[in-house]
OpenMM code with the backbone's topology and positions (N, CA, C; nanometers):
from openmm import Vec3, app, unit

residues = "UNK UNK UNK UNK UNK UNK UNK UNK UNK UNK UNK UNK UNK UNK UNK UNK UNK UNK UNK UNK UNK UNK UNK UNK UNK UNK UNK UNK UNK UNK UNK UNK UNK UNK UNK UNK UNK UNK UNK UNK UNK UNK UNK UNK UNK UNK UNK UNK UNK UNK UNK UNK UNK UNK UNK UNK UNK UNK UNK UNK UNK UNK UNK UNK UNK UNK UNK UNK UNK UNK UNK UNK UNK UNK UNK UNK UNK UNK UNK UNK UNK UNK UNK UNK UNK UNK UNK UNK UNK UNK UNK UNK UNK UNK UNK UNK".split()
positions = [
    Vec3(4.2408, 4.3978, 13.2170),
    Vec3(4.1939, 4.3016, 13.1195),
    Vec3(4.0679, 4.3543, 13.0533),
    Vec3(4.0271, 4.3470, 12.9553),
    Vec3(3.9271, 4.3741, 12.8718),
    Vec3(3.8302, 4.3042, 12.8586),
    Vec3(3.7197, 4.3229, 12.8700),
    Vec3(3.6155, 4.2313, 12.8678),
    Vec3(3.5785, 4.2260, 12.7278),
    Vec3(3.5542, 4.0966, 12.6426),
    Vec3(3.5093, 4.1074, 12.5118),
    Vec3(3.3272, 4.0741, 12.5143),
    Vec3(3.2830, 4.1181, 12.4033),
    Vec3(3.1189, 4.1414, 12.4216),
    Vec3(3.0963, 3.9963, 12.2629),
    Vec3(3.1459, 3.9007, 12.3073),
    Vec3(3.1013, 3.8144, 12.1813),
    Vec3(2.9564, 3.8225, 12.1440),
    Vec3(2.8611, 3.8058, 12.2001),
    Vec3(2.7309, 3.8126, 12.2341),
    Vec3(2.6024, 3.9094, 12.1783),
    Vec3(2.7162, 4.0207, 12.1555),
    Vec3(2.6671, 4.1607, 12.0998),
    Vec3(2.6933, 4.2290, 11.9673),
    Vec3(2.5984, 4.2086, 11.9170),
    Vec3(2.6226, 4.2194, 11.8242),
    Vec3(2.6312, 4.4401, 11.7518),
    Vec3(2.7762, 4.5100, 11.7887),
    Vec3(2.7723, 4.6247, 11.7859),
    Vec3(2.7436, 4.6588, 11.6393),
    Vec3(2.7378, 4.6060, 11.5330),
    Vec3(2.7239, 4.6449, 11.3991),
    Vec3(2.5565, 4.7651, 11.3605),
    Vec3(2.4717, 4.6886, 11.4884),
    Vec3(2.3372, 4.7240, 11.4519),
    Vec3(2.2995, 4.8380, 11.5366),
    Vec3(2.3751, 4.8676, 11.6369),
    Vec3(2.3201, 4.9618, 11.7710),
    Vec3(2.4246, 5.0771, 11.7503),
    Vec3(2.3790, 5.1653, 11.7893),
    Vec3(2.3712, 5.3197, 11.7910),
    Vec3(2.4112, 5.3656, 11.9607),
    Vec3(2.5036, 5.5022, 11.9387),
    Vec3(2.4915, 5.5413, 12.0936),
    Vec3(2.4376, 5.6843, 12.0658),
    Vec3(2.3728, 5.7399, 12.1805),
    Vec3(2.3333, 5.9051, 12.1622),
    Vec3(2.3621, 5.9516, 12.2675),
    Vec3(2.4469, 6.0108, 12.3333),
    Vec3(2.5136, 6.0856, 12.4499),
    Vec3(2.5474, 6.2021, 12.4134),
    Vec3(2.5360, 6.2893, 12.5550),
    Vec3(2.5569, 6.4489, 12.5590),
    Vec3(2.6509, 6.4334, 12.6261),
    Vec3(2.7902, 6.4338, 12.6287),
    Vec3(2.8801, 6.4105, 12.7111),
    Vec3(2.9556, 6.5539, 12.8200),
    Vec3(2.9145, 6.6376, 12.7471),
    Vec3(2.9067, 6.8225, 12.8145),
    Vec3(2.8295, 6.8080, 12.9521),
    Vec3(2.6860, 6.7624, 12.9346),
    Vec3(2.6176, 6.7826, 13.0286),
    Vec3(2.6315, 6.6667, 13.1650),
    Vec3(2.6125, 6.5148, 13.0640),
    Vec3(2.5981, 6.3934, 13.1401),
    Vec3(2.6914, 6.3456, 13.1538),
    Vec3(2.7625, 6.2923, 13.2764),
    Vec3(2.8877, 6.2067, 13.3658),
    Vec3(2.8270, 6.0389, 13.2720),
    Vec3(2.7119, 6.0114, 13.2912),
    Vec3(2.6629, 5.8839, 13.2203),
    Vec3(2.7335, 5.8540, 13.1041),
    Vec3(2.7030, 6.0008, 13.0019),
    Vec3(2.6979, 5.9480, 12.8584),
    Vec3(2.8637, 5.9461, 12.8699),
    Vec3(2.9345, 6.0412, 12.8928),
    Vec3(3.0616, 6.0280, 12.9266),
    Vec3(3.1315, 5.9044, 12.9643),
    Vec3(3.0784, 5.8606, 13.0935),
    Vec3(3.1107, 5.7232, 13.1368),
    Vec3(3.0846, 5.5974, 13.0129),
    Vec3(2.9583, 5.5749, 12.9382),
    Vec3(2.9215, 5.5287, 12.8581),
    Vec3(3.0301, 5.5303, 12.7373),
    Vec3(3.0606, 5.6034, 12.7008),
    Vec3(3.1446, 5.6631, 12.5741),
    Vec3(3.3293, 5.5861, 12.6341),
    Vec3(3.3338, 5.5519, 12.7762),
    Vec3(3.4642, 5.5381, 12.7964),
    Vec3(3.4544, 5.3727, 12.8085),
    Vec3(3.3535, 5.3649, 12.8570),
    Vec3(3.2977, 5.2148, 12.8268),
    Vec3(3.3039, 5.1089, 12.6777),
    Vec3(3.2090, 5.1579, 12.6463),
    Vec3(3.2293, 5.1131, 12.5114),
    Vec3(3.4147, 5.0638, 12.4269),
    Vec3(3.4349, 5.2100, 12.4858),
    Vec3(3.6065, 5.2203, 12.3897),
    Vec3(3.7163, 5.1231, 12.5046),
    Vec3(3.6719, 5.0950, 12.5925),
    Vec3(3.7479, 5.0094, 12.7151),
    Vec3(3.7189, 4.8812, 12.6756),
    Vec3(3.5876, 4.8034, 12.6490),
    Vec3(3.5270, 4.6834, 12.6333),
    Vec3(3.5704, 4.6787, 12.4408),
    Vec3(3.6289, 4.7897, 12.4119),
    Vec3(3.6816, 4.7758, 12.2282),
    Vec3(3.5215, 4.7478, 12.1681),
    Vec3(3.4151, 4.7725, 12.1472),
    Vec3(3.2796, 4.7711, 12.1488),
    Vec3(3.2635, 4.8807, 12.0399),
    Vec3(3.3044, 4.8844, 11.8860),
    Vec3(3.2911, 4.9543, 11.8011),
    Vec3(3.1023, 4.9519, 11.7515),
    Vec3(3.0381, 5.0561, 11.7928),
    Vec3(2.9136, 5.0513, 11.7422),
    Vec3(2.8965, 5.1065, 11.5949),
    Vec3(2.7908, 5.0532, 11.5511),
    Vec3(2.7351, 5.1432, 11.4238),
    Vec3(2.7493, 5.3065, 11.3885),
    Vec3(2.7153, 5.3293, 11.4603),
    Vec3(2.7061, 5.5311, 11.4688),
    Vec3(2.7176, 5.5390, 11.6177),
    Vec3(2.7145, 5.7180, 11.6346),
    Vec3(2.6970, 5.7416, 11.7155),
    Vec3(2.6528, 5.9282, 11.7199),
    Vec3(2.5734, 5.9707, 11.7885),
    Vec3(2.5434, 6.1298, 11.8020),
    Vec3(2.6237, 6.1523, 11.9124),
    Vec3(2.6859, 6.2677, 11.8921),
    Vec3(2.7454, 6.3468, 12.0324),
    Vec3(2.6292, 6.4630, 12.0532),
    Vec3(2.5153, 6.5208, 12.1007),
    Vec3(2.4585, 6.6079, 12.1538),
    Vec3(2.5175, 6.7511, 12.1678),
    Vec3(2.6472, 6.7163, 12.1951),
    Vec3(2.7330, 6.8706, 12.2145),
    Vec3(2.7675, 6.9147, 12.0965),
    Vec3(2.7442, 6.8391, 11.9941),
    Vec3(2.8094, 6.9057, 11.8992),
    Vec3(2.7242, 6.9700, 11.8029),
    Vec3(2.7506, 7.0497, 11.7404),
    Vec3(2.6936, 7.2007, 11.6598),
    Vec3(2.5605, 7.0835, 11.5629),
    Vec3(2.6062, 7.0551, 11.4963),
    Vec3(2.5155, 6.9832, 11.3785),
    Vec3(2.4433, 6.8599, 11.4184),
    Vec3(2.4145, 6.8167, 11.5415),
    Vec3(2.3496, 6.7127, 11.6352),
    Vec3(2.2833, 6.8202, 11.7555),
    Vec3(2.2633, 6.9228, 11.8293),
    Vec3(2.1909, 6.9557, 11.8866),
    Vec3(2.1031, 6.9815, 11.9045),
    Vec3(2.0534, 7.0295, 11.7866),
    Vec3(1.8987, 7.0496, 11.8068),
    Vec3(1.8813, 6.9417, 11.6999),
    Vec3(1.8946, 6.8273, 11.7142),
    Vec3(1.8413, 6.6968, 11.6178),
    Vec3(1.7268, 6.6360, 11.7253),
    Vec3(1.6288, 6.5471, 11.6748),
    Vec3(1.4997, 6.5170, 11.7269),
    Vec3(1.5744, 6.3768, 11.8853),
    Vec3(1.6913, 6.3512, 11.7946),
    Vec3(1.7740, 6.2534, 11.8841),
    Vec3(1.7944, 6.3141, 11.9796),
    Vec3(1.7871, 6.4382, 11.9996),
    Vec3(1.8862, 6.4718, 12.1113),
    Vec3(1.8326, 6.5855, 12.2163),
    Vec3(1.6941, 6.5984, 12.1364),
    Vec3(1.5737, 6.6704, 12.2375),
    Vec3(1.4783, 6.5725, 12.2726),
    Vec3(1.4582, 6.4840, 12.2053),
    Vec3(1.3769, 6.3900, 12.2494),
    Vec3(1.3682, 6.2943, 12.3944),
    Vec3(1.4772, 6.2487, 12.3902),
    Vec3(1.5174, 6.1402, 12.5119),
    Vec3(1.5273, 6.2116, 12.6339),
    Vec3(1.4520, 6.1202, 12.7380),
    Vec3(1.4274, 6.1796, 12.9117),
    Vec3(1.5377, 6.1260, 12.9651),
    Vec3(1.6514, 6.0835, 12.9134),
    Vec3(1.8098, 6.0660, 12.9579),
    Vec3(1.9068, 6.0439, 12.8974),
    Vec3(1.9794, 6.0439, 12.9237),
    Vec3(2.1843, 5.9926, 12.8410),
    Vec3(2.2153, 5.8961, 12.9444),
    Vec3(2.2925, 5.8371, 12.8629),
    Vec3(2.3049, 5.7805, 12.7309),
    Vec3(2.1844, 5.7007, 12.6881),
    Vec3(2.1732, 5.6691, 12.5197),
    Vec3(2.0341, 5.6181, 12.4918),
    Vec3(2.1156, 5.5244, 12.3777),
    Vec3(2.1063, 5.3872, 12.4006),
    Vec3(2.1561, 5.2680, 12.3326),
    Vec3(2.0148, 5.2771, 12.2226),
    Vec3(2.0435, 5.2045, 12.0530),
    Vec3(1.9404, 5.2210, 11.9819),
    Vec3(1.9937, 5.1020, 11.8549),
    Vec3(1.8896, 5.0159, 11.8721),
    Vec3(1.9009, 4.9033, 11.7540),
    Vec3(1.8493, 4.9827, 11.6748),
    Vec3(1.9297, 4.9435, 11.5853),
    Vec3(1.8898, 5.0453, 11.4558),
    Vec3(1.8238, 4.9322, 11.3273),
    Vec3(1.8116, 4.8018, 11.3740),
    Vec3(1.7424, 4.7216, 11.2869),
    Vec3(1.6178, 4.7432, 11.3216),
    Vec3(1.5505, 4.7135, 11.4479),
    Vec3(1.4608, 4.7675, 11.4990),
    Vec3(1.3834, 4.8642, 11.5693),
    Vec3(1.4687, 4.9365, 11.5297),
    Vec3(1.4262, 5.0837, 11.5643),
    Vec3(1.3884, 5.1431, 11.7229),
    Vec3(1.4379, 5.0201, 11.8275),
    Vec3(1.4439, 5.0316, 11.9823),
    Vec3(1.5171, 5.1226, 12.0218),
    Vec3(1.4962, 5.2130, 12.1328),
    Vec3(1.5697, 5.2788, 12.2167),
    Vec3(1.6353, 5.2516, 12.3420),
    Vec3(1.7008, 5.2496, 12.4139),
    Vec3(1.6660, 5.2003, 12.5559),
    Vec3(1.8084, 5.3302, 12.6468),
    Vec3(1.7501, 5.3869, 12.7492),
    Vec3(1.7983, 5.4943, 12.8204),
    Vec3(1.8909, 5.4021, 12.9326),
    Vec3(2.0218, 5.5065, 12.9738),
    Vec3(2.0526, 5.4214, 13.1339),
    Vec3(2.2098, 5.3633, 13.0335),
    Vec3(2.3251, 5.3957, 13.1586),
    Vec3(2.4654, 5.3592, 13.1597),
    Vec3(2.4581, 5.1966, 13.1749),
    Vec3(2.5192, 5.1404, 13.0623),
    Vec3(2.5541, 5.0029, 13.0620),
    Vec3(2.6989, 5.0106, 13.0895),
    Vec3(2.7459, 4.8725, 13.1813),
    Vec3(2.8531, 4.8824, 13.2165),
    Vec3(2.9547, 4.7240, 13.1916),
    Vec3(2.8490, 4.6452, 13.1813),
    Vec3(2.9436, 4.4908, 13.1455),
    Vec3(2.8154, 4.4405, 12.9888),
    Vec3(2.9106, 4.3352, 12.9573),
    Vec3(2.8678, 4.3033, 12.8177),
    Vec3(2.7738, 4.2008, 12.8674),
    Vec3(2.7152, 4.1849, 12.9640),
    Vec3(2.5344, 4.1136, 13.0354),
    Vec3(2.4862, 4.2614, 12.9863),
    Vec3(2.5051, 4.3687, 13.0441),
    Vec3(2.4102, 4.4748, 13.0039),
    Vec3(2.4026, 4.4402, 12.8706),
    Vec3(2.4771, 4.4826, 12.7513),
    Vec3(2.4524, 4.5176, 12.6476),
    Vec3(2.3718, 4.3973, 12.5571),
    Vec3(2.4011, 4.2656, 12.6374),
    Vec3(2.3631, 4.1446, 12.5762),
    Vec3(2.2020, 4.1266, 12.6075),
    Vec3(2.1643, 4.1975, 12.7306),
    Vec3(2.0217, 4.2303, 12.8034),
    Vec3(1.9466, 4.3320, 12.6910),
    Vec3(1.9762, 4.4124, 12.6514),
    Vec3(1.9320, 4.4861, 12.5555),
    Vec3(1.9170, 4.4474, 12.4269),
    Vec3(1.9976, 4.3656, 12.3580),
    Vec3(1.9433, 4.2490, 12.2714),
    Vec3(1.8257, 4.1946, 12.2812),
    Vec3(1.8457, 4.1255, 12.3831),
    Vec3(1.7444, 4.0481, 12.4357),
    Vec3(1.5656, 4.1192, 12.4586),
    Vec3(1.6040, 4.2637, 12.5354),
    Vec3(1.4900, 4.3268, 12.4985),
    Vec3(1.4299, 4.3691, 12.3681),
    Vec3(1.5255, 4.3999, 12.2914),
    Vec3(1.5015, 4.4798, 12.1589),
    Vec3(1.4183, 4.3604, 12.0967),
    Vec3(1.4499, 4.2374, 12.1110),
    Vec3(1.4532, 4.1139, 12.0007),
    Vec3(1.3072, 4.1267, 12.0640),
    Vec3(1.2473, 4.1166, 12.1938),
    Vec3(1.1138, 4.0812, 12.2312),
    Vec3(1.0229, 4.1912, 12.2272),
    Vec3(1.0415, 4.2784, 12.1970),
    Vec3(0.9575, 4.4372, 12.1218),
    Vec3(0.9742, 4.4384, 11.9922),
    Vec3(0.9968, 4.3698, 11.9216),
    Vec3(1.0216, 4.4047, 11.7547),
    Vec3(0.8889, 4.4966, 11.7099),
    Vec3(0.8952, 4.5527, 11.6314),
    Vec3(0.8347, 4.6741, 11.6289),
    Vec3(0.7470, 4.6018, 11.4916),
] * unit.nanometer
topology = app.Topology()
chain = topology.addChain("A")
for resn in residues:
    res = topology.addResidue(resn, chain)
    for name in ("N", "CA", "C"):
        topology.addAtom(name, app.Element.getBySymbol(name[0]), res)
């Protein structure tokens, strides 16, 4: 059964995973497409024209979730749509 993420709003958030290196971003990436969780964008790290991008040297882990209204980051494998709805919730109380 599929879990649906009513709550979440994927239009605004971003994923950035190295899926070569990290089991996370990997896991993350199978997540998303399991929960049907179409985000805004997304960087793959492994790939030629995203590797040396500031996205993808920057971050102290994979996968890195990113409101892209507010310009939040947040590191660490989400796995049910409470995670992703928790990250809302943070982003909304850091507004930049």
């Amino acid at each position: 059964m599929t879990e649906r993420c009513t709550a979440f709003e994927p239009g605004r958030w971003a994923v950035i995973a190295h899926p070569e290196i990290c089991e996370h971003s990997r896991r993350q990436l199978e997540v998303l497409k399991e929960m049907e969780v179409e985000l805004k964008g997304g960087i793959l790290c492994h790939l030629d024209e995203y590797k040396d991008s500031k996205a993808c040297i920057e971050p102290s882990a994979f996968p890195v979730l990113c409101d892209t209204f507010n310009s939040n980051c947040y590191t660490g494998l989400r796995h049910t749509c409470e995670d992703l709805q928790y990250l809302v919730e943070m982003s909304a109380s850091s507004k930049k």
